[in-house]
C-alpha positions as a LaTeX table, in Angstrom:
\begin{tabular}{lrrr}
\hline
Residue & $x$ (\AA) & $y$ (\AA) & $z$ (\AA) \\
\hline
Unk1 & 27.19 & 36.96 & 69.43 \\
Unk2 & 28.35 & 34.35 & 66.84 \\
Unk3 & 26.44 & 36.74 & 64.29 \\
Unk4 & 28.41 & 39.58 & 65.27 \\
Unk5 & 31.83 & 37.32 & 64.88 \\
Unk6 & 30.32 & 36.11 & 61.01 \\
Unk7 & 30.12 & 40.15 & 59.82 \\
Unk8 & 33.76 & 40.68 & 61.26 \\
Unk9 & 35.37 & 37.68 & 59.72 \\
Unk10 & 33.25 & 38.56 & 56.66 \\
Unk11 & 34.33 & 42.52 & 56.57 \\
Unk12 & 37.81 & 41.59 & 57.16 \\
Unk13 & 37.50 & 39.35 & 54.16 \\
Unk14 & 36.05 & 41.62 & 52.20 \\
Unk15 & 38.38 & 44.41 & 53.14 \\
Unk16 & 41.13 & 41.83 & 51.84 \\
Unk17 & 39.89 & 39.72 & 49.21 \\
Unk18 & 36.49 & 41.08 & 47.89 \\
Unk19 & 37.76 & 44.84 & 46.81 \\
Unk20 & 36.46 & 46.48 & 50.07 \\
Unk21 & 39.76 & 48.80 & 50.07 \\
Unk22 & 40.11 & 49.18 & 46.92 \\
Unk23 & 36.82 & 50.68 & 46.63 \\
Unk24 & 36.89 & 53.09 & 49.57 \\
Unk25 & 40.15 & 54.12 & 47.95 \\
Unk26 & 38.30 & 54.56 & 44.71 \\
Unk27 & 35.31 & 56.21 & 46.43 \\
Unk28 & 37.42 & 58.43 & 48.19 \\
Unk29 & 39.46 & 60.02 & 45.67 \\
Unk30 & 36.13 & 61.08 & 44.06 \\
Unk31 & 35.09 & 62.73 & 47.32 \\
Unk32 & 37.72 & 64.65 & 47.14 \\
Unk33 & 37.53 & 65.64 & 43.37 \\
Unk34 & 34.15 & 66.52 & 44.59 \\
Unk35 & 35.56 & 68.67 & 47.03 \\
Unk36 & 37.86 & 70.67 & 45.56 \\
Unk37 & 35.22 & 71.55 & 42.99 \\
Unk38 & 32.86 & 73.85 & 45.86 \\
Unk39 & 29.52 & 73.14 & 43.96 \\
Unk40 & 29.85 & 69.10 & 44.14 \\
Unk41 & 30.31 & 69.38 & 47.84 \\
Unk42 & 26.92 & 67.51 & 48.40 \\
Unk43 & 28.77 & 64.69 & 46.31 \\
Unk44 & 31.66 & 64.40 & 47.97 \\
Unk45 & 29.89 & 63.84 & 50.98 \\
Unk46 & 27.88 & 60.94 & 49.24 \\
Unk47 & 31.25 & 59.23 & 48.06 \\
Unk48 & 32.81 & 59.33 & 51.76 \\
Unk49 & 29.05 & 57.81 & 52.97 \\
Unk50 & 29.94 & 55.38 & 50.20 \\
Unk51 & 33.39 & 55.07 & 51.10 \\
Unk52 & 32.63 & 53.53 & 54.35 \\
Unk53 & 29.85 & 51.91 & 53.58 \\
Unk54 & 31.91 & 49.83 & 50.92 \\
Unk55 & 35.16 & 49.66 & 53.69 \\
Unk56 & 32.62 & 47.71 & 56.03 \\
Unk57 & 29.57 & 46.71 & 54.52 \\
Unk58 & 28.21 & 43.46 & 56.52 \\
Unk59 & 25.90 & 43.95 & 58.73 \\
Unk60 & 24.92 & 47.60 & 57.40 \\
Unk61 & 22.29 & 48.60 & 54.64 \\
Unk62 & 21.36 & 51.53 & 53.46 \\
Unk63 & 17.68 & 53.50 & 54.45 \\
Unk64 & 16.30 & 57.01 & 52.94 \\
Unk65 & 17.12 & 59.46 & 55.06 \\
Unk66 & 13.53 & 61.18 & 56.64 \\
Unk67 & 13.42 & 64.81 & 55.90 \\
Unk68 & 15.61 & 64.20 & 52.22 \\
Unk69 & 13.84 & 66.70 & 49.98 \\
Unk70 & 13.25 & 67.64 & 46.69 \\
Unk71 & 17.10 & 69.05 & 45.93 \\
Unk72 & 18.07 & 65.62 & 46.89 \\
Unk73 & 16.12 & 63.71 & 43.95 \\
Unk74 & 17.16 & 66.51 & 41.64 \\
Unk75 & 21.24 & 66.17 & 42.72 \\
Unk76 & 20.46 & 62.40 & 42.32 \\
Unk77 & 19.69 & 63.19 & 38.65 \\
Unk78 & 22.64 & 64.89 & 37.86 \\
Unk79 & 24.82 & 61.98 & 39.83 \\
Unk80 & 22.90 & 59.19 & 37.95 \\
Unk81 & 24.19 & 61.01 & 34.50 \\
Unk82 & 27.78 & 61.53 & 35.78 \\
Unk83 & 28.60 & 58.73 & 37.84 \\
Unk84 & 25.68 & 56.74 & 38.97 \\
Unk85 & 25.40 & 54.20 & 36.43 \\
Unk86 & 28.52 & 53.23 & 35.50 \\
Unk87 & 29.24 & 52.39 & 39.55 \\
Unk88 & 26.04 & 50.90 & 39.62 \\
Unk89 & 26.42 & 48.65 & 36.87 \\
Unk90 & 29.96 & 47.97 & 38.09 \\
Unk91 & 29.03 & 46.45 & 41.38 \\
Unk92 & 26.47 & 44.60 & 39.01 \\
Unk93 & 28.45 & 43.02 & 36.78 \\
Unk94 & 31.12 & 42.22 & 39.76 \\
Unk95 & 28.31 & 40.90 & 42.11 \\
Unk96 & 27.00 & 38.70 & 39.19 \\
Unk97 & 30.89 & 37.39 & 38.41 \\
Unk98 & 31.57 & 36.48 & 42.18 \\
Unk99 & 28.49 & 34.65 & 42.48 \\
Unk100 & 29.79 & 32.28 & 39.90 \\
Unk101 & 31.78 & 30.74 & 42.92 \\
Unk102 & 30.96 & 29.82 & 45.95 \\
Unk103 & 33.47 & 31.06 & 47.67 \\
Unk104 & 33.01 & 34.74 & 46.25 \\
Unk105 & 29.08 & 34.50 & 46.72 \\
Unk106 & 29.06 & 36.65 & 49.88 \\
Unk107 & 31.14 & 39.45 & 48.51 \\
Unk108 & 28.92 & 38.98 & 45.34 \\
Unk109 & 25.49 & 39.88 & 47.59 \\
Unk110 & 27.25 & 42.48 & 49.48 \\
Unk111 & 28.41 & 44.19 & 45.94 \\
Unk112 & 25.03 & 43.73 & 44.44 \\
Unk113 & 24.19 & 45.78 & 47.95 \\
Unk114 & 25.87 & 48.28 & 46.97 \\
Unk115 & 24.18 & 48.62 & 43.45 \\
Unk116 & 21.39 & 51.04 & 44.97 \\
Unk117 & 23.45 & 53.54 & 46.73 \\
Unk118 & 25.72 & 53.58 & 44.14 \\
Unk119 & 23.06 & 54.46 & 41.71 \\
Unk120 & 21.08 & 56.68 & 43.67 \\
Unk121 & 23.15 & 58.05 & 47.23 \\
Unk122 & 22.08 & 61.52 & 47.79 \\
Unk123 & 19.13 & 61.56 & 50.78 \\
Unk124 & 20.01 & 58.12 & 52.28 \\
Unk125 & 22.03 & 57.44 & 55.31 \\
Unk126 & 23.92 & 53.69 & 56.44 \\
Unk127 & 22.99 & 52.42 & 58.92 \\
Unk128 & 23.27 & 48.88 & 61.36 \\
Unk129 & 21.40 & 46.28 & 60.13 \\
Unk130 & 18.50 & 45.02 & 62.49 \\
\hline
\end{tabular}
């Protein structure tokens, strides 16, 4: 119970103070883009998965998703070149900074969580953490 009490006090403090809404903000205007152009459909989808995973992200990591084929490496190509690195190097460089201080070194872990599904989010899926 008190670990369940430790993620909500830390999500809500991400939310606020780490850049947990400003991310799903960020995360979700992409989905859209991705949206209103009909072929980057599949990366919309990834940016909402992102979305929330970045809204709420203690207590959650991210697992392949079984049956995530060949199309999904290939897409993950094309999103590495586009967007995946820059986002991924991002929550790098921002993990690495809040880590600096103590107080920011849980928002830096959870942003360095974020490094692989940033870099790589087609044919994965969030889920709870065990």
């Amino acid at each position: 119970m008190l670990e369940g009490v430790i993620r909500f006090v830390l999500n809500v403090l991400w939310l606020i103070f780490g850049g947990g809404l400003v991310l799903a903000v960020g995360y979700g205007v992409a989905a859209l883009v991705c949206f209103a152009l009909v072929v980057t459909i599949p990366f919309g989808v990834a940016a909402l998965r992102l979305a929330g995973y970045s809204l709420w992200p203690f207590g959650r990591t991210v697992v392949p998703k079984p049956g995530a084929g060949v199309a999904s490496g290939l897409a993950n190509i094309l999103w590495v070149v586009l967007a995946g690195w820059w986002l991924a190097l991002s929550h790098l460089v921002a993990g690495v900074v809040l880590c600096l201080t103590i107080i920011g070194i849980p928002f830096g872990v959870a942003n360095i969580k974020l490094v692989p599904a940033a870099f790589w989010p087609l044919g994965r899926e969030v889920v709870d953490a065990p």
